[in-house]
C-alpha positions as CSV (number, residue, x, y, z in Angstrom):
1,X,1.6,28.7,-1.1
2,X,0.7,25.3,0.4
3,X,-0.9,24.4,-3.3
4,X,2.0,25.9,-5.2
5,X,4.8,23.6,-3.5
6,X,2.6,20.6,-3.6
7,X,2.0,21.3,-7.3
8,X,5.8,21.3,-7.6
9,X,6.2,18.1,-5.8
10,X,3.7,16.4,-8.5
11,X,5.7,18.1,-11.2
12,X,8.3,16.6,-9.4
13,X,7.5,13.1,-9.7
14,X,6.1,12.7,-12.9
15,X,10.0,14.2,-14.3
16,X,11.3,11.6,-12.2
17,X,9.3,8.4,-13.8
18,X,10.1,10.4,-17.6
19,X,13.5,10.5,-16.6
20,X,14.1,6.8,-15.1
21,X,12.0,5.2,-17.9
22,X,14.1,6.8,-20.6
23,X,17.3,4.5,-18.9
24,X,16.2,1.8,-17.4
25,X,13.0,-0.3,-16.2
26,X,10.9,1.3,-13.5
27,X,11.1,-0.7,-9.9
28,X,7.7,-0.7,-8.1
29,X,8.2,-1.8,-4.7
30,X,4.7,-3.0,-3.5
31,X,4.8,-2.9,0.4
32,X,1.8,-4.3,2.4
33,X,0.5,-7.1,4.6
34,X,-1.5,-10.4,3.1
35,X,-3.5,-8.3,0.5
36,X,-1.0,-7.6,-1.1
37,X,1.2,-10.9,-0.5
38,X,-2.1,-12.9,-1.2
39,X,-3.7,-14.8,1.6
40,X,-3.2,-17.7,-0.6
41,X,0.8,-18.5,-0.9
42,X,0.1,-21.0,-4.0
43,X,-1.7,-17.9,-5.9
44,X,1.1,-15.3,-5.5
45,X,2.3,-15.3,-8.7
46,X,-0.6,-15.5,-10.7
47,X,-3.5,-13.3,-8.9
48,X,-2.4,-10.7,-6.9
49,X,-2.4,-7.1,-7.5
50,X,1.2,-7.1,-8.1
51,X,1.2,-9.7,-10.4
52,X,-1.1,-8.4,-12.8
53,X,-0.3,-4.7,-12.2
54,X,3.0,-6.1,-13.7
55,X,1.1,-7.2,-16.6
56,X,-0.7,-4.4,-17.3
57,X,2.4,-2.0,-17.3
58,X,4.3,-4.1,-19.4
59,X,8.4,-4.6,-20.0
60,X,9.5,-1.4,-19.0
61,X,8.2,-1.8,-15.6
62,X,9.5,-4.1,-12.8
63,X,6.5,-4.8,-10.0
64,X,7.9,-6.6,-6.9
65,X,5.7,-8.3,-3.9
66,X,6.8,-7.2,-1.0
67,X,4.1,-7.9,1.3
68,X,4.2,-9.8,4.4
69,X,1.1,-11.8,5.9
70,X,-0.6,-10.2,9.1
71,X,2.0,-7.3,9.6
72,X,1.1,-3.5,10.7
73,X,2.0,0.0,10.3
74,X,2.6,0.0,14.2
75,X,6.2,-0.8,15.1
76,X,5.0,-2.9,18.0
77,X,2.0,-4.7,16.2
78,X,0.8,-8.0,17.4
79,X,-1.7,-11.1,15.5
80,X,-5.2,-11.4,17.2
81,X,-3.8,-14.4,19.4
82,X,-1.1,-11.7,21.3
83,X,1.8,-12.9,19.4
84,X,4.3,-9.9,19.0
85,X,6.6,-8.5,16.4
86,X,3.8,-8.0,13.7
87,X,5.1,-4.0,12.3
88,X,6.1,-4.6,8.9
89,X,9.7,-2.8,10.1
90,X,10.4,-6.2,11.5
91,X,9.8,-7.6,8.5
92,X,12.4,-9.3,6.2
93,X,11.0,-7.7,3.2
94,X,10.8,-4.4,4.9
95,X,15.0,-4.3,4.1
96,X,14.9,-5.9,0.5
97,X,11.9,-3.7,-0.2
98,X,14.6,-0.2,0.9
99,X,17.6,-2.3,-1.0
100,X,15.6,-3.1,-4.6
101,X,16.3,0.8,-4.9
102,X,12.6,1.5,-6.0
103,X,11.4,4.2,-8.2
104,X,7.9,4.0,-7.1
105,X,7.0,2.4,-3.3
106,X,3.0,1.1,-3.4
107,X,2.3,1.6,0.2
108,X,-0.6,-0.6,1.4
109,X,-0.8,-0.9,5.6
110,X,-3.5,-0.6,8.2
111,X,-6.1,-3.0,7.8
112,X,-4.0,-4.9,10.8
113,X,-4.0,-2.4,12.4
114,X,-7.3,-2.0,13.3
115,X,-7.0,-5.2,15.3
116,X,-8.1,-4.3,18.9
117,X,-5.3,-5.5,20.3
118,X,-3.0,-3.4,18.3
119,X,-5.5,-0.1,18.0
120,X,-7.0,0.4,21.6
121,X,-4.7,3.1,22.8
122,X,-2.4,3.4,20.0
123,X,-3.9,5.3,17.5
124,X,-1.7,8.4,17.7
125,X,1.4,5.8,17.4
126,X,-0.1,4.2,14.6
127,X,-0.1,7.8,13.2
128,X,3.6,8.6,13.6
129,X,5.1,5.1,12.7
130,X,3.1,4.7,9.0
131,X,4.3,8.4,8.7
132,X,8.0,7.2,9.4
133,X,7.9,4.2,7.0
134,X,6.8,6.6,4.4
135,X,9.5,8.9,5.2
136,X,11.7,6.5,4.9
137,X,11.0,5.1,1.7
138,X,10.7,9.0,0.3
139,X,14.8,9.6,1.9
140,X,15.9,6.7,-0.4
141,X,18.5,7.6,-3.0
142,X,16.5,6.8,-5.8
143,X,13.8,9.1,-4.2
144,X,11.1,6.8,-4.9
145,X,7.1,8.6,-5.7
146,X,5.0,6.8,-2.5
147,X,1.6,5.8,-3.2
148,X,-0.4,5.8,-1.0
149,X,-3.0,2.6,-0.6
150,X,-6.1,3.4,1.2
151,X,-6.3,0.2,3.2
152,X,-9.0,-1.7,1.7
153,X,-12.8,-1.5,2.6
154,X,-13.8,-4.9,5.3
155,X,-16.6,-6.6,3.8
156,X,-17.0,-8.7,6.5
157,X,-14.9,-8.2,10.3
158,X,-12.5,-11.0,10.7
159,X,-9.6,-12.0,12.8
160,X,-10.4,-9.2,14.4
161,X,-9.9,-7.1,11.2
162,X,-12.6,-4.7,11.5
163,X,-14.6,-2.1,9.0
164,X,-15.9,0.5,12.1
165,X,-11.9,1.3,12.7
166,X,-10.5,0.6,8.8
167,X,-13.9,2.6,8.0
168,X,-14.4,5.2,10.4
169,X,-10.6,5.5,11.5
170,X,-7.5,4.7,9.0
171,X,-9.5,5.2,5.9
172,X,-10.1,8.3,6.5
173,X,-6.9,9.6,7.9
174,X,-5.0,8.0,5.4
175,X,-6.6,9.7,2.9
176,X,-5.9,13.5,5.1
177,X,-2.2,12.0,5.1
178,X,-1.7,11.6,1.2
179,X,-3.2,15.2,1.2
180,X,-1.1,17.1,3.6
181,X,2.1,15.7,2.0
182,X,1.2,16.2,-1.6
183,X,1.8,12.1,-2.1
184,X,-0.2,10.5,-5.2
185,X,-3.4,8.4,-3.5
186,X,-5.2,5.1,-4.8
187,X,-8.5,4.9,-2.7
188,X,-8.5,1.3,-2.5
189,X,-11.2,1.2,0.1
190,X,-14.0,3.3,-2.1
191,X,-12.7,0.9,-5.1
192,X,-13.1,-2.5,-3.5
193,X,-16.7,-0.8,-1.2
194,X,-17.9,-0.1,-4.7
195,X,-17.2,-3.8,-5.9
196,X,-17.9,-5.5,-2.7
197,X,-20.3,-8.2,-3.6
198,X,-18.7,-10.2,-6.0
199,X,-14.0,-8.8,-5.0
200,X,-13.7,-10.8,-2.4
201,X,-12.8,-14.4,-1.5
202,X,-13.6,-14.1,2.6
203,X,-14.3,-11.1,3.5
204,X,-10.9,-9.4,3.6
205,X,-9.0,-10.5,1.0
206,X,-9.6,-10.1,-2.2
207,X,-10.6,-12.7,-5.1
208,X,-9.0,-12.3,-8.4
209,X,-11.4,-9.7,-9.6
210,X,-10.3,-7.8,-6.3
211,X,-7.2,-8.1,-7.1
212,X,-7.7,-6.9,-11.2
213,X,-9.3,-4.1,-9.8
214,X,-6.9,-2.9,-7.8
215,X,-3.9,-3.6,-10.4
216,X,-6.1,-1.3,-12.6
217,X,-6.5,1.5,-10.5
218,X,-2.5,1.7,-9.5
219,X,-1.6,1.0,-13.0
220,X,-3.6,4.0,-14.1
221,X,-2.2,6.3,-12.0
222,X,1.0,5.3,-12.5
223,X,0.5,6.1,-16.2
224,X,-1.0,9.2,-15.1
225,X,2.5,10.7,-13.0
226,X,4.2,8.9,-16.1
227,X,3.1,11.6,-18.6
């Protein structure tokens, strides 16, 4: 039964992206923290994934950054330093990203996370507010398809961003998450482990090959719940 519905859901999504392509340009809200804004505010619109995944689709697509530097899935997320009111819900772009009335939502959150400030003791939290944004997103009008971005793979710990928890931790039950709700996934961190020696520009953040990578992988799957 569990396969039947979830196979229903898929059909699901791929008549919604045949039906909204055949009247207007498809809105891809791309929700995340610095990866996906760019750690680099001058390369924004040129280099990261957004930017070329809007390339690669083409005209009758519309990809729109909604990333936010150092935010979290966790409501209550802080920076390494303490500072407080880091979850991406308190986030400006959080609002324009529910208001752009998306078609598809490019959900990218948790490398943050794995800050020890913000995981010690929380992971259970962590669980249930990434599951609300999602929901969220998914009770739009529009009734947006959610992708879900595995967070990246850490090729080297910084600012207390860490691979043994994005690794061993949110990876993985990100991955359980996409399965249990039926919701199209992009392994981002297999992707970018793969490509590690020459994707990244400090360890975390991707270089522009990170980022072409990445714009490949959602742009193919994309085309693949488009058919």
């Amino acid at each position: 039964m569990k396969k039947f519905l979830l196979s229903i859901l898929a059909f699901a999504m791929m008549f919604t992206l045949s039906a909204q392509d055949a009247q207007s340009k498809i809105v891809v809200a791309c929700v995340g923290d610095s990866i996906t804004y760019s750690h680099g505010a001058s390369k924004r619109n040129e280099t990261t994934y957004p930017a070329v995944l809007q390339k690669l689709l083409g005209e009758g697509w519309e990809v729109i950054n909604f990333g936010h530097n150092a935010r979290t899935a966790l409501d209550e997320g802080r920076e390494w330093n303490g500072q407080q009111g880091m979850g991406y819900r308190k986030s400006p772009n959080f609002k324009k990203s529910l208001e752009c009335k998306p078609n598809v939502v490019i959900f990218m959150l948790g490398s943050n996370d794995s800050k020890k400030i913000n995981w010690e003791g929380n992971e259970e939290t962590f669980k249930k507010n990434y599951a609300a944004l999602v929901d969220e997103y998914l009770a739009l009008d529009t009734k947006p398809i959610v992708v879900i971005g595995v967070s990246p793979y850490v090729q080297k710990d910084r600012w207390e961003i860490n691979e043994a928890t994005v690794g061993g931790k949110i990876a993985p039950w990100q991955r359980e998450f996409a399965k249990e709700r039926g919701l199209p996934v992009v392994d981002v961190y297999e992707l970018l482990k793969a490509n590690s020696a020459d994707s990244y520009c400090d360890g975390i953040h991707p270089n522009d090959k990170g980022y072409a990578l990445i714009a490949e992988a959602f742009a193919k799957k994309l085309s693949e719940l488009k058919k």
